[in-house]
C-alpha positions as CSV (number, residue, x, y, z in Angstrom):
1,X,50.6,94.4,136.8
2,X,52.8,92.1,135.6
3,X,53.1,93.4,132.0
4,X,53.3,96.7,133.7
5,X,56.5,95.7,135.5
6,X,57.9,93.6,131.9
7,X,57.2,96.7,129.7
8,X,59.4,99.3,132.8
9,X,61.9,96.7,132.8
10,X,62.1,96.3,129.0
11,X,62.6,100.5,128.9
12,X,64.9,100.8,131.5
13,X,66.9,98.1,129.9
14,X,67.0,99.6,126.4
15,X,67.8,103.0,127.9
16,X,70.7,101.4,130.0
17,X,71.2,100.0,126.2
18,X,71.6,103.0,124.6
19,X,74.0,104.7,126.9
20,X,76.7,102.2,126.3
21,X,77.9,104.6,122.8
22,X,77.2,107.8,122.8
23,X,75.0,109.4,119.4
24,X,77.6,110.5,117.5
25,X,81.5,110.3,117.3
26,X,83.4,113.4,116.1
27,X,87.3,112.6,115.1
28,X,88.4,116.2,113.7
29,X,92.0,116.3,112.4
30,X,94.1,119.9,112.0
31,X,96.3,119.1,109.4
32,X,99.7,120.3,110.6
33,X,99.3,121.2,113.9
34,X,101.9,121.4,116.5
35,X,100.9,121.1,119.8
36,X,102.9,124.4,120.5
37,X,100.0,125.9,118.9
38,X,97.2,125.4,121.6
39,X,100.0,127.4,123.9
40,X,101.4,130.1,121.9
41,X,98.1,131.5,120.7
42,X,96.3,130.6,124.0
43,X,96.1,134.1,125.3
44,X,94.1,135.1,121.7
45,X,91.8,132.1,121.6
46,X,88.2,132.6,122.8
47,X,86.8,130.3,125.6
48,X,84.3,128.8,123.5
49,X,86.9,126.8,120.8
50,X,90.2,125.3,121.7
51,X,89.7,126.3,125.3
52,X,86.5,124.7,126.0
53,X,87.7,121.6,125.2
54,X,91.1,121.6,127.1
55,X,89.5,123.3,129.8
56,X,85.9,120.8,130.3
57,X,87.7,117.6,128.3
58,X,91.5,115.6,128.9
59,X,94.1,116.7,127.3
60,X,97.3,114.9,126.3
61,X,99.8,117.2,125.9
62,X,102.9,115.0,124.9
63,X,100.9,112.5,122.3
64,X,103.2,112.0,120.0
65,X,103.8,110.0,116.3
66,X,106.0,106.5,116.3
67,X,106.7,106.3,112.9
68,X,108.1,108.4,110.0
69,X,107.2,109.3,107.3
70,X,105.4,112.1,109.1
71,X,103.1,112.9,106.3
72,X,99.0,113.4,105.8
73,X,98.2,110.1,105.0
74,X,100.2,107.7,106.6
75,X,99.3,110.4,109.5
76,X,95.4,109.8,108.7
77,X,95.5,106.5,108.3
78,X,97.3,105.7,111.7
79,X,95.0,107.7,113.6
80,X,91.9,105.8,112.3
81,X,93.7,102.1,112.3
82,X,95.9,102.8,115.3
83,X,98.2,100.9,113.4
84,X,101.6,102.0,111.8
85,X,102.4,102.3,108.2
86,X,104.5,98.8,108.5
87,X,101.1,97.7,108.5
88,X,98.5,99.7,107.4
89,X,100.8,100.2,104.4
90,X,100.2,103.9,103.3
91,X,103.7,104.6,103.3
92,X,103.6,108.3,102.0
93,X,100.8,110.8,100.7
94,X,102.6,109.3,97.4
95,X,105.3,107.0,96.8
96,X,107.2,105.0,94.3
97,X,106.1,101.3,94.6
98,X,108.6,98.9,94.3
99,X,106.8,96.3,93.7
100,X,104.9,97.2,90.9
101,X,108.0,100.2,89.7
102,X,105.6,102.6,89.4
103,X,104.4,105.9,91.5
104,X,101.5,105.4,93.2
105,X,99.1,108.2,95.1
106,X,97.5,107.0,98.2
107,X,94.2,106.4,97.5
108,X,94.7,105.9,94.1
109,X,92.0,103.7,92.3
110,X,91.3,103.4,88.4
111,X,88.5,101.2,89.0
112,X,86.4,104.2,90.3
113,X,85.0,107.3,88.8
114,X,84.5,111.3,89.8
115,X,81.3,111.8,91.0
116,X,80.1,115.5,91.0
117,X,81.1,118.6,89.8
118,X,84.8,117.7,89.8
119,X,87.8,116.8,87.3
120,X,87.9,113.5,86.2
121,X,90.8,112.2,87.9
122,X,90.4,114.3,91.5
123,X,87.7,111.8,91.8
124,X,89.3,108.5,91.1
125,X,89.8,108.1,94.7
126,X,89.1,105.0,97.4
127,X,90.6,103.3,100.6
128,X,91.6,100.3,98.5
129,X,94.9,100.9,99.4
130,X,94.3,101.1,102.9
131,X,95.1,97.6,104.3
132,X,93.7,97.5,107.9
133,X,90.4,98.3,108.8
134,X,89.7,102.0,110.3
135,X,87.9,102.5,113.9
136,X,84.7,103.7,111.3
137,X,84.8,100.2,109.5
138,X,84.4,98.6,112.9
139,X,81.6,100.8,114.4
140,X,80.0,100.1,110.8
141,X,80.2,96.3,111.3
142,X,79.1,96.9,115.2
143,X,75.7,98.6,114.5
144,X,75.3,95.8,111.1
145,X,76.2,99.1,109.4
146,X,72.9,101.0,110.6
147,X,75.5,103.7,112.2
148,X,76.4,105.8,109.7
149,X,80.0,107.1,108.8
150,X,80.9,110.0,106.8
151,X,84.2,111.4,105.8
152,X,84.8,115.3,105.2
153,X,87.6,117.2,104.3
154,X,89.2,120.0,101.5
155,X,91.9,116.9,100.6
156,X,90.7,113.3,99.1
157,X,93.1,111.4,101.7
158,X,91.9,113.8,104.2
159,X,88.5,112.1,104.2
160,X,88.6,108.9,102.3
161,X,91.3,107.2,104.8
162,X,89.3,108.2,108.1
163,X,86.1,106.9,106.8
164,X,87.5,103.8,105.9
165,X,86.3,101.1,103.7
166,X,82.8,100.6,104.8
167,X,81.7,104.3,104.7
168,X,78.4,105.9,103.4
169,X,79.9,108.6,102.1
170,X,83.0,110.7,101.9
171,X,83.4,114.3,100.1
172,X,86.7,116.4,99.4
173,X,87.1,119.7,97.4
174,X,87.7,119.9,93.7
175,X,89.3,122.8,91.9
176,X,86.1,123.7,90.4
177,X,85.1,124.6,94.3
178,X,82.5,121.9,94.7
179,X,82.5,119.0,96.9
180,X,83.1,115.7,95.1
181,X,83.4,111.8,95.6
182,X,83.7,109.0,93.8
183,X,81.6,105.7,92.5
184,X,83.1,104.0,95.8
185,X,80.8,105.3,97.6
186,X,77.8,106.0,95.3
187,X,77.1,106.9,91.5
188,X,75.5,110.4,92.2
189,X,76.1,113.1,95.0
190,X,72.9,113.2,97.6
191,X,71.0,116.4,96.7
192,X,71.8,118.3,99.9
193,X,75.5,118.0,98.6
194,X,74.2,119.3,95.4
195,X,72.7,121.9,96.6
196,X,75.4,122.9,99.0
197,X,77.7,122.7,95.3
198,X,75.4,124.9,93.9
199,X,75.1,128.2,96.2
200,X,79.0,128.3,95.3
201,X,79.6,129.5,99.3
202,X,83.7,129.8,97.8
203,X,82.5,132.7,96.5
204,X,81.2,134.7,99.7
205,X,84.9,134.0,100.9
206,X,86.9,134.8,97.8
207,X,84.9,138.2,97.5
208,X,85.1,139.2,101.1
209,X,89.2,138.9,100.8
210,X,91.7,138.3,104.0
211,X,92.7,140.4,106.5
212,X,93.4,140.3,109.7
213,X,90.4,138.3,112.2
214,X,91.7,140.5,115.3
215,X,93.8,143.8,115.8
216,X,97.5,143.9,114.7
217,X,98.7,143.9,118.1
218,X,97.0,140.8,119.0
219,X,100.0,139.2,116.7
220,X,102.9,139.5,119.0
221,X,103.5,136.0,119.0
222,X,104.4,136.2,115.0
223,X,107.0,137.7,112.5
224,X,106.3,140.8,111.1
225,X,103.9,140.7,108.5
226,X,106.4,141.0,105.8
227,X,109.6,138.5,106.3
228,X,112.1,136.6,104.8
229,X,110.7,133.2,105.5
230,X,107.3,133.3,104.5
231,X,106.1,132.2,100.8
232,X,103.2,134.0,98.9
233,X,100.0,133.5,97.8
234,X,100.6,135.4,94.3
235,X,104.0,135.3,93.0
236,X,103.6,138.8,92.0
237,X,102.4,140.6,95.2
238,X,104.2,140.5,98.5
239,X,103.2,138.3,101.3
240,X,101.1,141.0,103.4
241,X,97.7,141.7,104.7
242,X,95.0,142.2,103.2
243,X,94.8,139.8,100.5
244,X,92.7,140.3,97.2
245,X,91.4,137.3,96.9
246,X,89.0,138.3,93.9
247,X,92.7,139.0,92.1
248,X,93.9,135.8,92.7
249,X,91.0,133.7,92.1
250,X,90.9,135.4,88.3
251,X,94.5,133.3,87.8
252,X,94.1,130.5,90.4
253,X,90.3,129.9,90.3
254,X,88.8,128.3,93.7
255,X,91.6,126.7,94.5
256,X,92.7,129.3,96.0
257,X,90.4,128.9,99.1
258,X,92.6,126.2,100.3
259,X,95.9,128.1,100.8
260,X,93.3,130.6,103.0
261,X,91.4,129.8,106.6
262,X,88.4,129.9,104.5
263,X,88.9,126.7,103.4
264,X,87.8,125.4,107.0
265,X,85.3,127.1,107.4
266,X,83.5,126.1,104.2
267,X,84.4,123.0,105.6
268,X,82.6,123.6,108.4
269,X,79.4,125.1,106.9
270,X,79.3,121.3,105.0
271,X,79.8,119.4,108.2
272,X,76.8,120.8,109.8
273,X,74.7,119.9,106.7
274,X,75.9,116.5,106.9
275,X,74.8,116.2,110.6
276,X,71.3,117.8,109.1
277,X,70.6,116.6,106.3
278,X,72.1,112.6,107.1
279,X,70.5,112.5,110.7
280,X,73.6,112.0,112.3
281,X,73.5,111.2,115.8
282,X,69.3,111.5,116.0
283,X,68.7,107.9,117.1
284,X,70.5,105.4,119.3
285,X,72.5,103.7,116.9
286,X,76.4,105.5,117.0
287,X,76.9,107.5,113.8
288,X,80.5,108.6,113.3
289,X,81.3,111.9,111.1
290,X,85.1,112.6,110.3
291,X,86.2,116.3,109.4
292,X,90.1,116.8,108.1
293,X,90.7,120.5,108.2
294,X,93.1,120.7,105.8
295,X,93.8,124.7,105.3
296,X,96.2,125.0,108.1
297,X,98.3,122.5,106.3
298,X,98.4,124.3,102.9
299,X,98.7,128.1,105.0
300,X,101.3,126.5,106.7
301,X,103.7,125.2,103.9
302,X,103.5,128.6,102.2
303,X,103.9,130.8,105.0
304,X,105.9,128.7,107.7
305,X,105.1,128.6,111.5
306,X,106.0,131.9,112.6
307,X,103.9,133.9,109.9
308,X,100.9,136.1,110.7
309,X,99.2,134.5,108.4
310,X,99.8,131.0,109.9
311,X,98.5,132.8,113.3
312,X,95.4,134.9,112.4
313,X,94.5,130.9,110.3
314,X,94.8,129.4,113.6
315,X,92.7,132.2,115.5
316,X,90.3,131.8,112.6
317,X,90.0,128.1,113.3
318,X,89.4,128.0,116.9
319,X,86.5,130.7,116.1
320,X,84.8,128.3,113.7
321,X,85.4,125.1,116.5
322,X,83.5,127.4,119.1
323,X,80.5,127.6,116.5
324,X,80.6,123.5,115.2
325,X,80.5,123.0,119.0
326,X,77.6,125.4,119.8
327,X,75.6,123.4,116.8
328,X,76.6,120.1,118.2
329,X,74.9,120.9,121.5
330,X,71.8,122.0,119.8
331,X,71.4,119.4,117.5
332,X,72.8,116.3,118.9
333,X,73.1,117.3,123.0
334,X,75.3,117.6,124.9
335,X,75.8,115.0,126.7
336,X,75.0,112.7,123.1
337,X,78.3,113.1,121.6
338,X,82.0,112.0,121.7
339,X,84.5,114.3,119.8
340,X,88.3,114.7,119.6
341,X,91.0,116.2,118.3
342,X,93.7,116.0,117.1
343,X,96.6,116.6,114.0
344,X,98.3,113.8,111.3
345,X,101.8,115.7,111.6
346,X,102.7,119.2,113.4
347,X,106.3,121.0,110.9
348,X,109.3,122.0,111.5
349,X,110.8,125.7,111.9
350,X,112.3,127.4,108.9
351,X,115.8,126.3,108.2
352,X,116.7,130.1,107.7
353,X,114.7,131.7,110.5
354,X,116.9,129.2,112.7
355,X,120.4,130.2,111.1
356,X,119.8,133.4,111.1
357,X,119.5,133.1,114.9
358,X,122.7,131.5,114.9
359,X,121.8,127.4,114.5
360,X,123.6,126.2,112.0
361,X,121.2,124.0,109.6
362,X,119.6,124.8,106.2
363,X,117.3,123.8,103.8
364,X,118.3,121.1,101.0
365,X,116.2,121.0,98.2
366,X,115.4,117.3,97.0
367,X,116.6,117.9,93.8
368,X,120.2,118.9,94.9
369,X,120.5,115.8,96.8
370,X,119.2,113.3,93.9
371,X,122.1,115.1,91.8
372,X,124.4,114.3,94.2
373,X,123.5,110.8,94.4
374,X,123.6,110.4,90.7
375,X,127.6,112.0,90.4
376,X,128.3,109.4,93.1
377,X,126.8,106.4,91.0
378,X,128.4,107.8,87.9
379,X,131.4,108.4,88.9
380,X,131.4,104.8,91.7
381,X,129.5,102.8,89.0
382,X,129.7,104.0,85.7
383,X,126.0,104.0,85.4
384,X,123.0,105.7,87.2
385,X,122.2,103.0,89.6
386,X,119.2,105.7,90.5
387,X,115.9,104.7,90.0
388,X,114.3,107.0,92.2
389,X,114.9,108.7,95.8
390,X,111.5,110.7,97.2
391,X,110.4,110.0,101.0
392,X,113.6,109.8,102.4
393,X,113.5,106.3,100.1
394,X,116.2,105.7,97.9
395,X,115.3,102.8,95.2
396,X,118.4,101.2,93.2
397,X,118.0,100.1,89.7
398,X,118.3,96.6,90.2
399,X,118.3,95.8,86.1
400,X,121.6,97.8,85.5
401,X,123.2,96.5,88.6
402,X,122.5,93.1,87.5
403,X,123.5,93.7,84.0
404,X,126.7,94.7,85.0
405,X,127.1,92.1,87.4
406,X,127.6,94.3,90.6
407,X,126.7,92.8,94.1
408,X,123.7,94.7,95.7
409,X,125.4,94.9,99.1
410,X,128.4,96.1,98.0
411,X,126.1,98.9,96.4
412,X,124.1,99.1,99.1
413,X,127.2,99.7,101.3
414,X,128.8,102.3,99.3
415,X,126.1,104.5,99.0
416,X,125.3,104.4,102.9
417,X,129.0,105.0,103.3
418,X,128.5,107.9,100.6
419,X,125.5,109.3,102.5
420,X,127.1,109.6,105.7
421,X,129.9,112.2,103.9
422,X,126.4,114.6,103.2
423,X,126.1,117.4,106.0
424,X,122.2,117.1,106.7
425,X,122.5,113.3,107.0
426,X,122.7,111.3,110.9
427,X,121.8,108.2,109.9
428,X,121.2,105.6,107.1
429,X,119.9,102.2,106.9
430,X,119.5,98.8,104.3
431,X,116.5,97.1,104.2
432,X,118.0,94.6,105.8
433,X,118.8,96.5,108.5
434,X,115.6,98.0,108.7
435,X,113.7,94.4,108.7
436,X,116.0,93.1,111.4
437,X,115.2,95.9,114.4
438,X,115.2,94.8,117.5
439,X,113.8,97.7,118.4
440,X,116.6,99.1,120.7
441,X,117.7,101.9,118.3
442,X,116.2,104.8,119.4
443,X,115.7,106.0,115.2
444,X,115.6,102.9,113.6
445,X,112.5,101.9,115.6
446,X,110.8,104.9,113.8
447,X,111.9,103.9,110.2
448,X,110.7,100.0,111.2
449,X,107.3,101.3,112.0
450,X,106.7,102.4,108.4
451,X,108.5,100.5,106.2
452,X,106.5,98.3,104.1
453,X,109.3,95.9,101.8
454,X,107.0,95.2,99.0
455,X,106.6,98.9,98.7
456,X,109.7,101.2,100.3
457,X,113.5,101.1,99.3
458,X,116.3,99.7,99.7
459,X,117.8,102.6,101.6
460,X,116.2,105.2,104.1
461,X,117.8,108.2,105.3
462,X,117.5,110.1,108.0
463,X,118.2,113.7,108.3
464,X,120.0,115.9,111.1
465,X,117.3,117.9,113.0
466,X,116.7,121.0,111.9
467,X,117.8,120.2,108.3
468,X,115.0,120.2,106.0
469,X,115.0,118.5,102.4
470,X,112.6,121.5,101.1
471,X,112.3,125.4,99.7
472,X,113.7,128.1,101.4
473,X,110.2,129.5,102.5
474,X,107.5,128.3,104.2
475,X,108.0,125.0,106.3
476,X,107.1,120.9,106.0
477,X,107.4,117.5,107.8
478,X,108.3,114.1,107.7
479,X,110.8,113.0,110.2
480,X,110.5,111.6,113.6
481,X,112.3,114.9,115.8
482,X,109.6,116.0,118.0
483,X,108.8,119.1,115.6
484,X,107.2,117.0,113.4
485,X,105.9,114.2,115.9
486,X,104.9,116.3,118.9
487,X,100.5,117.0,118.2
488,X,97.4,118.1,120.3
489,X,95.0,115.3,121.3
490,X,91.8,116.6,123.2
491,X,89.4,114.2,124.3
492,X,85.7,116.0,124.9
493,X,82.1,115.1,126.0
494,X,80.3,111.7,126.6
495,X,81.8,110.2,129.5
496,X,85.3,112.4,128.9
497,X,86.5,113.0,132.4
498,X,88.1,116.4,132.8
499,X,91.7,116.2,133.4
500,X,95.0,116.2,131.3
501,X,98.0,114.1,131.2
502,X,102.1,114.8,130.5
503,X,103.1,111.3,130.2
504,X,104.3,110.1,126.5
505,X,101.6,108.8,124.3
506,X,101.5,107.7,120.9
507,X,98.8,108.3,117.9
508,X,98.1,104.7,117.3
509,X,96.4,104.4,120.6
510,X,93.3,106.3,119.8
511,X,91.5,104.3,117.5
512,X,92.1,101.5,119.9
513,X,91.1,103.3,123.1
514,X,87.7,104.6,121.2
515,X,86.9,100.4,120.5
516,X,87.0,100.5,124.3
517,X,84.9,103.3,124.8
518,X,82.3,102.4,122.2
519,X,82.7,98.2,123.3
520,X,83.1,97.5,119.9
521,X,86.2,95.5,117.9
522,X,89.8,97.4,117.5
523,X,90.4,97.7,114.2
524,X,92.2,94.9,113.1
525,X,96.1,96.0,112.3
526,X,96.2,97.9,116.4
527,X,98.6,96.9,118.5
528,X,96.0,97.7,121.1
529,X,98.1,100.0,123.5
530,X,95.1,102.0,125.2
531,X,94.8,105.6,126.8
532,X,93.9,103.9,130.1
533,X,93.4,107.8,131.7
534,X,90.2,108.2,129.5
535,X,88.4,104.3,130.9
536,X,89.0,104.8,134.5
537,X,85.8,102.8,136.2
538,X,85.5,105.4,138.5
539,X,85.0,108.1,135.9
């Protein structure tokens, strides 16, 4: 009787055990996504996607970014970190490096090698530049990296910086339309991404073509089809439904399919192999699968946010959520899984759409502005002081401007007083300023949180809202107005209370929050601000 009782005690125990994590974590990220989103298409979205989750999970409606550059990567990496760019340091999706005076990509690494069916340098790819570890890196080292991680998405930085530097695995789309990683993570694909590779899926999309996923009068809440501020897929054809894909793919190949919702859903169809074909979430030891669905980002640039196209990618998308979910209760249970959403940036409006409704702002392409910067130092100087300006980052080259014997702060100081004469520009600050914030200005808090000094320059500008250094079509991001900051964040199933909160919240307190929920380490650059709503006792 006694072992009787040892062996029930010893069960109950390791069942008690096992509910302390759930199976699986899901962290899915909608590239670009504005918050506005899950509002102004609510009426069109099914019950099963978008609206299941809001409706039986917490949503935070006002989770916001605290940094800027407001860009995929550093967006990526902050979610997973919960730290900041200041120390994280991926500054940009690319960036000119001070330190080293050269441009570097964000998850650049020479030391690795494409593996797959890809080109050889979309596969030179790792987190090594990633310096904080990722909430996946600290469920790895929780579980003595039994608990698998896995990083999916149609961009490299889309899945290498969620899965951190620990991962098994993480895959991104190649030109050539396969799915591709590098000798980080192993020196030859598994065979069920092989074989995935090999049934060319891209091309059930491509011949199928794009129209419209509903009836035209279910797009009210867009432009007209045809408009002024919307880009195009094929510089030859206007910007209207349907689109021959089979056309385009004969000049653009299948990179077309990102620029398309398709791109998602292929992303999709891979995700649920992954969960297949790796196990996830089939035993008690947490697995943790990150999927970047990068397609709205790419549809949004070209068309802008008030494009058909932008809408019918968005009704696509909450479509394809509705089925992932529906697997993810079959397979896993569901009750077994933790998932949530959320975006690495959301975009501004179109400079144009807004003046032509009488705000007056516009677009200023970068190019226009690095002239203007150059005629200054030309004509201040007598040399092109220069070096480079991308990111808001303006980089001074300090070998003439020692060779001539100039002072750096009187340089430093005439080009910020030069700045402030340009019409977009509010504000502009030194290094020095930037290193000394106190944190009491409002806008300089944003430019403290991700500047790196070894890395950023010696001057950072900030833009008037509404202004936006870019093309006349289409729409993009980066700054720290609430266009570009403002993003969903859905919290849904294992011990999720339903509920939603207005209150201000910022991105880096996920990754933290999750460490709570899963009782493991934060990652070790978080400032460790929780979302206290989502570990009420009383849950």
């Amino acid at each position: 009787m006694k072992k009787i009782f040892l062996f029930c005690v010893f069960i109950l125990m390791s069942n008690l055990q096992a509910q302390q994590r759930p199976k699986l974590v899901v962290g899915i990220v909608v590239d670009q996504m504005k918050m506005e989103y899950l509002y102004r298409f609510s009426d069109d979205f099914s019950s099963n996607g978008f609206k299941r989750l809001m409706d039986k999970g917490y949503t935070f409606h006002n989770m916001h970014y605290n940094f800027v550059p407001t860009y995929t990567a550093p967006g990526h990496a902050s979610i997973f970190t919960g730290a900041t760019p200041s120390t994280h340091g991926i500054v940009g999706n690319d960036w000119f490096n001070k330190a080293t005076g050269k441009d570097l990509y964000c998850t650049d690494d020479a030391s690795v090698k494409t593996v797959g069916d890809g080109l050889e340098n979309e596969g030179a790819m790792s987190p090594k530049n990633l310096l904080s570890t990722t909430i996946t890196d600290e469920l790895r080292m929780a579980t003595n990296f039994e608990g698998k991680v896995i990083g999916l998405s149609i961009k490299d930085r889309g899945s290498i910086l969620p899965a951190g530097h620990f991962a098994n695995w993480a895959f991104w789309y190649s030109k050539t339309g396969a799915f591709i990683s590098s000798t980080f993570y192993g020196l030859a694909l598994p065979d069920w991404v092989t074989e995935f590779n090999e049934e060319k899926r891209y091309m059930n999309y491509i011949n199928r073509g794009w129209d419209l996923f509903k009836p035209v009068a279910t797009y009210n809440e867009s432009l007209a089809d045809d408009n002024p501020y919307e880009g195009k897929l094929d510089k030859t054809k206007r910007p209207v439904f349907p689109y021959d894909l089979k056309e385009i793919y004969k000049e653009k190949g299948a990179d077309i399919l990102r620029s398309t919702p398709f791109g998602n859903d292929i992303l999709a169809d891979l995700a649920m192999k992954a969960i297949e074909n790796e196990s996830l979430g089939k035993d008690d030891i947490t697995d943790f699968l990150t999927v970047s669905f990068s397609s709205t980002d790419y549809v949004g640039h070209t068309f802008g946010p008030r494009s058909m196209e932008l809408q019918d990618t968005y009704l696509r998308l909450d479509e394809t959520i509705a089925q992932f979910l529906t697997y993810l209760d079959k397979t896993v249970g569901k009750d077994n899984y933790l998932l949530f959403l959320t975006a690495d940036h959301a975009g501004a409006e179109n400079p144009n759409y807004l003046k032509d409704n009488k705000y007056n702002v516009k677009n200023i392409p970068s190019k226009d502005i690095v002239a203007a910067l150059k005629k200054f130092s030309n004509e201040s100087f007598g040399a092109d002081l220069v070096l480079d300006y991308s990111n808001f980052n303006l980089f001074f080259n300090t070998e003439i401007i020692k060779n001539k014997g100039l002072d750096m702060n009187v340089v430093k100081q005439s080009f910020k007083t030069f700045l402030m004469t340009q019409e977009q520009v509010k504000r502009v600050y030194t290094e020095e300023e930037i290193l000394a914030s106190s944190g009491d200005d409002y806008f300089l808090s944003f430019i403290s949180k991700g500047y790196d000094p070894r890395q950023n320059g010696e001057i950072v500008v900030l833009d008037k809202a509404g202004y936006m250094q870019y093309q006349a079509t289409g729409t993009t991001h980066g700054t720290l107005n609430s266009y570009d900051t403002h993003v969903p964040l859905l919290f849904y199933g294992w011990k999720v209370p339903k509920g939603e909160l207005h209150a201000k919240k910022y991105i880096t307190q996920i990754a933290p929050t999750l460490s709570q929920m899963l009782k493991i380490p934060f990652p070790n650059g978080t400032e460790s601000e929780v979302l206290d709503t989502l570990l009420d006792d009383d849950k």
